[in-house]
N, C-alpha and C positions, 0 to 999 in steps of 0.2 A: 532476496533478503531486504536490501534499501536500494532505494529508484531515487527517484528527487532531493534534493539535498541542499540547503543552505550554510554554507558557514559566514561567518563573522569574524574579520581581519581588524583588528584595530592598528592608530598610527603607525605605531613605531615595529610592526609585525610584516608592510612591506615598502614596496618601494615603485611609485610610477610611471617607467622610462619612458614612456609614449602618451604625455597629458591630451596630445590631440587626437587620441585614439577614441574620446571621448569625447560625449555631445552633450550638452555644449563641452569644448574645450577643457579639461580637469587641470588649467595649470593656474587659474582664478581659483581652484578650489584648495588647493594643495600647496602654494607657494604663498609662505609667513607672509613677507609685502603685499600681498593682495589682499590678504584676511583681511585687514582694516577697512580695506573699501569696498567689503561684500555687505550687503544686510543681513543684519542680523533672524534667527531663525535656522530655518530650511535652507537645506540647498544640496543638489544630488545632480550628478552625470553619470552618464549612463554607455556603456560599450554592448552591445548584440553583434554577436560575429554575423560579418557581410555575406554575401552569395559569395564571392570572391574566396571570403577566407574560407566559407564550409567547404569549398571544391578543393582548394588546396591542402586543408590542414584537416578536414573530417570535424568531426562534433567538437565543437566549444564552449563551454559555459557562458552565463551569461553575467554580465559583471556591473555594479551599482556604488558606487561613492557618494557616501553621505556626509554631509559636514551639520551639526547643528551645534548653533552658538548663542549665548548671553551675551551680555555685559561683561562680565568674570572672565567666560571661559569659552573653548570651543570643543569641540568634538571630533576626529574626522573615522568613518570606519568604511572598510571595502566589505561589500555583500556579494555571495561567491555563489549562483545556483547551478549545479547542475546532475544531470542521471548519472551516478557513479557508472553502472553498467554498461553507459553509453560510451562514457570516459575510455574504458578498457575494450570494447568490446563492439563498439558504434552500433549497438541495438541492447535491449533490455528484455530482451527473449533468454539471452545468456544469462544466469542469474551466479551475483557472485558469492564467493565464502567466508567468512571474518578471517584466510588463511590470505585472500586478495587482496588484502589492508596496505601492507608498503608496496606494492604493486600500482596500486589507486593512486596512493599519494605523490610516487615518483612521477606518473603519468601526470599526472593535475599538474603539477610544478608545471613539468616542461610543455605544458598548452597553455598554465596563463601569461608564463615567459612571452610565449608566441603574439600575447595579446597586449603586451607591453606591462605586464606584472610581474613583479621581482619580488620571491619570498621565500624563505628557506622552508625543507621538508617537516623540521620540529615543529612551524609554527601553524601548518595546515596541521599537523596530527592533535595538536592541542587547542586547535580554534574551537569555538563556541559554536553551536547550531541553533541558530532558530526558528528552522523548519527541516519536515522528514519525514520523508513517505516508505515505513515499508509495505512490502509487497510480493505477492506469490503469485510466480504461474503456476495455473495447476493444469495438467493435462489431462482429460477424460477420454474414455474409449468411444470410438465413431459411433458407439448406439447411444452415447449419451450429450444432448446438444445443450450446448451455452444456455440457449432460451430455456429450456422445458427449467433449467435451476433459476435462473433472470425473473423466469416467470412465479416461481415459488416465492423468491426473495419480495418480489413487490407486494404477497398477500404479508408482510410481516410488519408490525405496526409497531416504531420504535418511539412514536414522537415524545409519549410520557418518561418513556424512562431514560432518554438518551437528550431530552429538551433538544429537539431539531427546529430549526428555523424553516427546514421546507426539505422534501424528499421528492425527486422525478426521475422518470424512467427516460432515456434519451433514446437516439439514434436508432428511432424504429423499434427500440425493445432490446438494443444489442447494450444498454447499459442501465443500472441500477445505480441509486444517488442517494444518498440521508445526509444532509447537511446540517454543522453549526456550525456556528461563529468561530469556531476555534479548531476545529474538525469536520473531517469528511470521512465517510465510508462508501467507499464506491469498489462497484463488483463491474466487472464489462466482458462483453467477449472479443480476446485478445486479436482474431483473426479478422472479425469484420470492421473492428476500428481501422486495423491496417488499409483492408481494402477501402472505406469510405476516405482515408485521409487521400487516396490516389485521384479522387475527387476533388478534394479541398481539405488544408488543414484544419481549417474550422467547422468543419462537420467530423472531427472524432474528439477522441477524449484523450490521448495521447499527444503532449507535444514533440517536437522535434521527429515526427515520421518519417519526415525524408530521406532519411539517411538510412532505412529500412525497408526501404518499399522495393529490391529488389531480391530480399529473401527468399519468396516466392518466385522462383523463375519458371521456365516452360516445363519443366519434368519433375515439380513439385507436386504431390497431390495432395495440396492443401485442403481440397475439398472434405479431405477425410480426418483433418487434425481441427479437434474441438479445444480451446486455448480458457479457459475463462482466468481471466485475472482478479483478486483483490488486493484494497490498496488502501492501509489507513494512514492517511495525511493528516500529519501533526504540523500547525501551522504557527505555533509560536512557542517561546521557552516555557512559558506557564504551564501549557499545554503538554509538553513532551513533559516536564520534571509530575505532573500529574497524571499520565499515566506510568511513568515508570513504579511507583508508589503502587498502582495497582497490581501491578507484577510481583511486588517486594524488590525493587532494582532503585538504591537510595545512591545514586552516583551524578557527580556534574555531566551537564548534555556539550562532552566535549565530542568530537568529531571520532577520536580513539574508542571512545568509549560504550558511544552508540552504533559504531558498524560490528555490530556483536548479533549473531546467529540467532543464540540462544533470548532476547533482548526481541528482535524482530518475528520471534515465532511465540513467545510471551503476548505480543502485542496483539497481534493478529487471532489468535487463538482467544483475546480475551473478548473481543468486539465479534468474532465469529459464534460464541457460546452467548453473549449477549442477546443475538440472534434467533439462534435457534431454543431458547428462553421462550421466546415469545411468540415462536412458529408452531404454525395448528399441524396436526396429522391430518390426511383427507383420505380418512376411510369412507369407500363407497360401501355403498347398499349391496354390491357385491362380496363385499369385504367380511364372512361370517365370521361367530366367534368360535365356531368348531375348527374353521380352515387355520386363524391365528394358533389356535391350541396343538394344531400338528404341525405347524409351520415350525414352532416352536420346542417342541418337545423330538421333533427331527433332528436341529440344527445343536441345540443345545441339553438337550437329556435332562433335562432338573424335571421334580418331582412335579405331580400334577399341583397339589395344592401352589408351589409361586410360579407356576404356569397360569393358574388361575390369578393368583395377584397380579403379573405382568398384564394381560388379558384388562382386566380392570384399569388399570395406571394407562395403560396404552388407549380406552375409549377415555378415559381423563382428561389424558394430553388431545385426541381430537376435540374434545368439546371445548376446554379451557386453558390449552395451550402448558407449557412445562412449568411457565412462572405461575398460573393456576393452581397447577398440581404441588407445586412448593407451597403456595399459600395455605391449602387445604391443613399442610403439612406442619403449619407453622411453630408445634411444638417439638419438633424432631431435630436433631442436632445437624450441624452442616455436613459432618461427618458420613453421616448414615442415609442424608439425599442425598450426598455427590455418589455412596456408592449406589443407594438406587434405581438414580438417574444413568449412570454408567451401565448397570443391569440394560438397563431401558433400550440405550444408544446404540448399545452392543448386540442387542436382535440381531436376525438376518430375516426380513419382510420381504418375500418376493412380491405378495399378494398387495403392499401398500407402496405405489410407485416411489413418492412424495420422499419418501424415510430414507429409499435408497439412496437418493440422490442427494442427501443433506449429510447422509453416510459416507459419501463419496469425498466430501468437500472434511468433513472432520477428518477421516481416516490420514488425506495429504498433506493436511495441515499439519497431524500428529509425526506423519512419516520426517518432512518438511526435507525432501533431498533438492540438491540444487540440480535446475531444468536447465540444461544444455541446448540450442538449436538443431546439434548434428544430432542428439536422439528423436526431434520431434517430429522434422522434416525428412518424409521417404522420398528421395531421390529416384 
């Protein structure tokens, strides 16, 4: 549901019993008599839990004090990141429910406690966020691997409609990237990140691995569990309160508001159709239009005549993609493309690999149950 996670503490929301826990030192930043003799502007410390604490205390967020001040006036707020998932669960294979919400937040208390932050549970439930990644594992059957979808996603050209700043495929092909300024859509596959991070953390796309890298153990047969993760990173308020808009979700980006299911599968689902908008079919030369016509009329019994229109729409979308085929379309109501794009979607193509496997990724999206590790990993 949500992985990454930023909140926003202002003063009087906590309290910081361990200034030296921070580097530089947080009691120059937080103590009235010192204010006067800092400069003005900027000014931030910073806490990352040590090797130390990760062995004793497991996953910790990571924690940022900002002070910025005028003439007039000062500022001071705590920046709170971290993997919910990770929080409850010390990995993000586990994916949690909006039913895990005061569960979260009791957990979050007593681990900033740990890190010398003092703040009651009301004021984490009502903090501000301004950043949030949600995110789905989706699990695919052993005949269908990470890449062969990775590889589909890379032929799909977002730059016009999504204004990207730059899109790349990393880690060998085990990840897919569309970047702005403001956002990210990144698709990965969730098993080989794992394994490269056993290498180095800075060769995968996941932070905090460490504390996961023994999920896998010797009578795992990971070999056989295909993982691919997507993951849209909302990276500032502007950001998150404009896409909830696109959902129809008119609500403050408080912390309560946004660990919401329904919210997080809005999101995902809206940047996934985005997508496949603008993804080609790759019918081969083997691919006739007699074999589509029975493929179809097997699967789903409609009359020949919109057997033949599907048949038509369907070399459409190979030649000029589905935002194509809507253009073509452009006097026809919204109404009556979502239903005959849904017609569309809804095939069952044995004969067109490409379809399947974009089939595969909508269907889990729509399902949207949450991914456990004890069902994913056979023992």
């Amino acid at each position: 549901m949500i992985d990454t996670t930023v909140l926003i503490l202002n003063r009087d929301d906590f309290i910081i019993s361990e200034p030296d826990k921070f580097i530089p030192n947080a009691k120059g930043l937080i103590n009235e008599p010192s204010l006067s003799s800092t400069k003005l502007g900027f000014m931030k410390c910073i806490k990352n839990p040590s090797k130390y604490e990760k062995l004793k205390y497991g996953y910790l967020p990571r924690l940022t004090l900002i002070r910025r001040s005028n003439k007039m006036s000062y500022t001071i707020q705590l920046r709170i990141e971290f993997s919910a998932p990770k929080i409850l669960y010390e990995n993000n294979f586990d994916e949690l429910k909006s039913s895990n919400f005061y569960e979260l937040i009791a957990e979050l208390k007593d681990k900033l406690k740990t890190m010398g932050v003092i703040t009651c549970e009301h004021k984490l439930i009502e903090a501000n966020i301004s950043s949030i990644h949600y995110s789905k594992n989706i699990v695919l059957d052993k005949y269908t691997k990470c890449s062969y979808i990775l590889n589909e996603l890379k032929k799909v050209n977002l730059n016009q409609k999504l204004d990207l700043s730059s899109s790349d495929y990393r880690n060998y092909g085990h990840a897919v990237r569309y970047h702005t300024n403001s956002y990210e859509i990144v698709f990965y596959d969730k098993v080989k990140d794992l394994d490269r991070s056993k290498i180095s953390e800075k060769r995968c796309i996941e932070k905090d691995n460490w504390l996961q890298l023994d999920l896998f153990n010797k009578n795992t047969k990971h070999s056989q569990v295909n993982i691919l993760r997507m993951e849209i990173r909302l990276n500032n308020k502007r950001t998150i309160l404009s896409n909830l808009k696109k959902i129809n979700m008119y609500i403050e980006p408080t912390f309560q508001n946004l660990f919401n299911s329904r919210i997080s599968k809005g999101i995902l689902i809206h940047y996934f159709n985005l997508i496949w908008d603008n993804w080609h079919l790759d019918c081969s030369q083997d691919t006739k239009p007699e074999d589509l016509f029975m493929e179809i009329e097997k699967s789903k019994h409609y009359k020949p005549t919109k057997i033949l229109h599907l048949i038509g729409a369907l070399n459409l979308v190979d030649s000029i993609g589905f935002q194509g085929l809507r253009n073509l379309f452009s006097s026809m109501s919204d109404r009556t493309w979502q239903r005959i794009k849904s017609e569309i979607m809804g095939l069952e193509l044995e004969s067109i690999s490409n379809y399947r496997l974009f089939q595969t990724l909508c269907c889990e999206l729509e399902k949207f149950e949450s991914v456990k590790k004890s069902e994913i990993f056979i023992n």
